[in-house]
VEXDREN-2710 file (C-alpha; in Angstrom, 1 decimal):
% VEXDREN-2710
k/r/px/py/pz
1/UNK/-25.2/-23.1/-77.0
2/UNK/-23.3/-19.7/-77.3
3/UNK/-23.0/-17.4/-74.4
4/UNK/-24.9/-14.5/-75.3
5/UNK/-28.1/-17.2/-76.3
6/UNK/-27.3/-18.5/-72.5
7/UNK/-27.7/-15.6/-71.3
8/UNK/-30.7/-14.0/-73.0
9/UNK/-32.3/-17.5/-72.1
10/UNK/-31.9/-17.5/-68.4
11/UNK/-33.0/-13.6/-68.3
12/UNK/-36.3/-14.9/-70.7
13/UNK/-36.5/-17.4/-67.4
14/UNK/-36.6/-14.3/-64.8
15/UNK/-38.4/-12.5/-66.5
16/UNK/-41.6/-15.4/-66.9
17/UNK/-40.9/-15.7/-62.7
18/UNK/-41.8/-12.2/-62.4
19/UNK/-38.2/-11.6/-61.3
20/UNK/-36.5/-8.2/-62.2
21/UNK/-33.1/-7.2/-63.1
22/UNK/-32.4/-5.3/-59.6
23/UNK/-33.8/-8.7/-57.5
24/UNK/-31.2/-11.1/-59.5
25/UNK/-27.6/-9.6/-57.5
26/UNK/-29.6/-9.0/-54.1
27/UNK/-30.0/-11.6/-51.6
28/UNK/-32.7/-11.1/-48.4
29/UNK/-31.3/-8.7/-45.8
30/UNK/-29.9/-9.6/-42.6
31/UNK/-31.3/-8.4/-39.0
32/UNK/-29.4/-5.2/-38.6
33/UNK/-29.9/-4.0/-42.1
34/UNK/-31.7/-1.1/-42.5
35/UNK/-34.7/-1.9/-44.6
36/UNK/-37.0/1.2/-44.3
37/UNK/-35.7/3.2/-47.1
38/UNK/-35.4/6.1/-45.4
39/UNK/-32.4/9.0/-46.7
40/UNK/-29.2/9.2/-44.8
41/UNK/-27.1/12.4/-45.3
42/UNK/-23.3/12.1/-44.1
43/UNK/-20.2/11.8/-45.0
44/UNK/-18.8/9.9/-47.9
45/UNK/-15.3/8.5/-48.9
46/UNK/-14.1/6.1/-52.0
47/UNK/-12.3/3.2/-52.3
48/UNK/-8.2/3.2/-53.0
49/UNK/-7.6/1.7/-56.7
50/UNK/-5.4/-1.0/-54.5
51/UNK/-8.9/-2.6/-54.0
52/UNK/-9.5/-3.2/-57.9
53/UNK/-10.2/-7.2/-57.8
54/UNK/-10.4/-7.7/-54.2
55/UNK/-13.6/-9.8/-53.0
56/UNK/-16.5/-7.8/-51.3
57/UNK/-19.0/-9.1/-49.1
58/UNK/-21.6/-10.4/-51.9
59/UNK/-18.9/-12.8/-53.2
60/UNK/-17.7/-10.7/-56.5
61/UNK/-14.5/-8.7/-57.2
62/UNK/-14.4/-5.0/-57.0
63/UNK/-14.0/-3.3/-59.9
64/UNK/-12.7/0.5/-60.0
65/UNK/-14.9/1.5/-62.7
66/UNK/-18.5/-0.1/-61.8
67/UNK/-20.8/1.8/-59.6
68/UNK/-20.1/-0.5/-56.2
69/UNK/-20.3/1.2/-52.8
70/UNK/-20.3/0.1/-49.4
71/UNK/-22.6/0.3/-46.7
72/UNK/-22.5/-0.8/-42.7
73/UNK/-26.4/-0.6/-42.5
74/UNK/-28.2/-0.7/-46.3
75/UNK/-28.7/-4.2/-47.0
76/UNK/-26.6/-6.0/-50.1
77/UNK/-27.9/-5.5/-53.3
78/UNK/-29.3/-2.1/-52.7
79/UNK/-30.0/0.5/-55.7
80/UNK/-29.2/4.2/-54.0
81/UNK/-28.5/7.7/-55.7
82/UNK/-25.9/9.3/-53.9
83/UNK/-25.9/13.4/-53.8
84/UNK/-22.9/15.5/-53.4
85/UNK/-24.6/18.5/-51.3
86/UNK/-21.8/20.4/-52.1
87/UNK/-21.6/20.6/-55.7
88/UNK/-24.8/18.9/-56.3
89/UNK/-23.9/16.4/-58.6
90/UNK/-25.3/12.5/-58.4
91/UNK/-24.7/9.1/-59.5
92/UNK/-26.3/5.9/-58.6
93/UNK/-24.7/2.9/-57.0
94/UNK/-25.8/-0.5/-55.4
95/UNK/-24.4/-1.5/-52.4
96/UNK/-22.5/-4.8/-53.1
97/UNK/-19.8/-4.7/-50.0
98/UNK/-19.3/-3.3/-46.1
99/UNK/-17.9/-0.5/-44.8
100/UNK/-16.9/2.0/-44.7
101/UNK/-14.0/1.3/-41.6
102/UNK/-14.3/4.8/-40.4
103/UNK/-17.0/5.1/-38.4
104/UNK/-18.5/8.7/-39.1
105/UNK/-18.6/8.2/-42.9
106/UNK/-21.6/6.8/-43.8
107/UNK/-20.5/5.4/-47.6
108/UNK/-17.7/4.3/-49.7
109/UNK/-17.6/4.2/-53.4
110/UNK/-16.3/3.2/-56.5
111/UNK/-13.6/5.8/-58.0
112/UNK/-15.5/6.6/-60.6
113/UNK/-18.2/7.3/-59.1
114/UNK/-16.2/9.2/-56.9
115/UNK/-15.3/11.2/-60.0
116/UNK/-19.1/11.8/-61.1
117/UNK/-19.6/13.4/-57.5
118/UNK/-16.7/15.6/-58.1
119/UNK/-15.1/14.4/-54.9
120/UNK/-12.3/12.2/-56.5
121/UNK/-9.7/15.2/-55.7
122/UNK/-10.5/16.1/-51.8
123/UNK/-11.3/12.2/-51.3
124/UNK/-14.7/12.5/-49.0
125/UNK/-17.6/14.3/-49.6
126/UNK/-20.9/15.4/-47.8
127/UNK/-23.7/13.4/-49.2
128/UNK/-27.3/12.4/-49.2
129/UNK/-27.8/8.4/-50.0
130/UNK/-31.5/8.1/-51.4
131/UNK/-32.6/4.0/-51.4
132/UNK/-34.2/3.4/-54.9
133/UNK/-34.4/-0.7/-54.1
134/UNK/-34.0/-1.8/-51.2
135/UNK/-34.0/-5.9/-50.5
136/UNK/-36.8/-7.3/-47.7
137/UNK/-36.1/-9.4/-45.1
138/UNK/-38.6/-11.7/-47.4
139/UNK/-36.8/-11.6/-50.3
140/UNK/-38.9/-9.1/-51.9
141/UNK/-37.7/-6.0/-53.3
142/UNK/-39.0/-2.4/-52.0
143/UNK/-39.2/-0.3/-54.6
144/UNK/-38.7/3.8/-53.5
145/UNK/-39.4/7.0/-56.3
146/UNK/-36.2/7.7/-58.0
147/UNK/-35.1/11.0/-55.4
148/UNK/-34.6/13.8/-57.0
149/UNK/-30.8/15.2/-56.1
150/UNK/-30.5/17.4/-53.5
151/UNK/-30.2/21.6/-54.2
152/UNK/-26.5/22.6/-54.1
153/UNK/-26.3/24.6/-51.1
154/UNK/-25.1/28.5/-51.3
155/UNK/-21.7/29.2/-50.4
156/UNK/-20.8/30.4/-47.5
157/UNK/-21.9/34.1/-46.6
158/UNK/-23.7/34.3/-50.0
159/UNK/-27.6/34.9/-49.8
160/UNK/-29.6/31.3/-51.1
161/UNK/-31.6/32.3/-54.6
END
């Protein structure tokens, strides 16, 4: 049998068990995780491209193109859109490793994801994380509305419109 039939087979399978795409990389979250969905705003750094094929906590290798971030308290597995409040740009991640080390940042993520936030040049960024699926302690998945991005905020000393 060739790959790709493999493949379209066991997603056939899923889909008849009333699984969905987002539920087949998550695994049940862990006492600690934050399940409730709620929107965190912080600070926001990206992985070095040292880290390309390094193992992250769900078991796979990081790659510096996919949309992987890092999260101490959103549970594995976790669909999130992640607003620069800056510039106002977003991309959408799933969480898929821990971190980030330093404590006040609240997210790491891929570099180019990094590069969709604009924040690839000053190397952190202040953001809003917005849960879109978010893993149960049952193993169900909690499905949030898509958020819209956050308004880019006026710049300093200029009126908002």
């Amino acid at each position: 049998m060739s790959g790709l039939r493999k493949w379209l087979l066991a997603l056939a399978g899923l889909v008849c068990l009333g699984a969905t795409p987002v539920a087949a990389n998550t695994a049940p979250a862990q006492p600690g995780d934050d399940t409730s969905g709620r929107i965190q705003r912080g600070e926001a750094s990206f992985y070095h491209q040292r880290f390309h094929g390094q193992r992250m906590a769900n078991g796979s290798r990081f790659h510096a193109r996919s949309n992987s971030a890092a999260s101490r308290t959103l549970p594995l597995g976790t669909v999130a859109r992640v607003t620069n409040l800056a510039t106002g740009q977003s991309a959408q991640v799933r969480i898929e490793d821990r971190g980030p080390r330093a404590r006040h940042r609240i997210i790491d993520v891929s570099p180019r994801t990094a590069t969709q936030l604009g924040m690839r040049r000053s190397g952190t960024a202040r953001v809003e994380v917005a849960p879109i699926a978010v893993p149960q302690r049952d193993g169900s998945i909690r499905r949030h509305a898509p958020a819209r991005p956050a308004p880019a905020r006026p710049a300093p000393g200029r009126p908002a419109r």
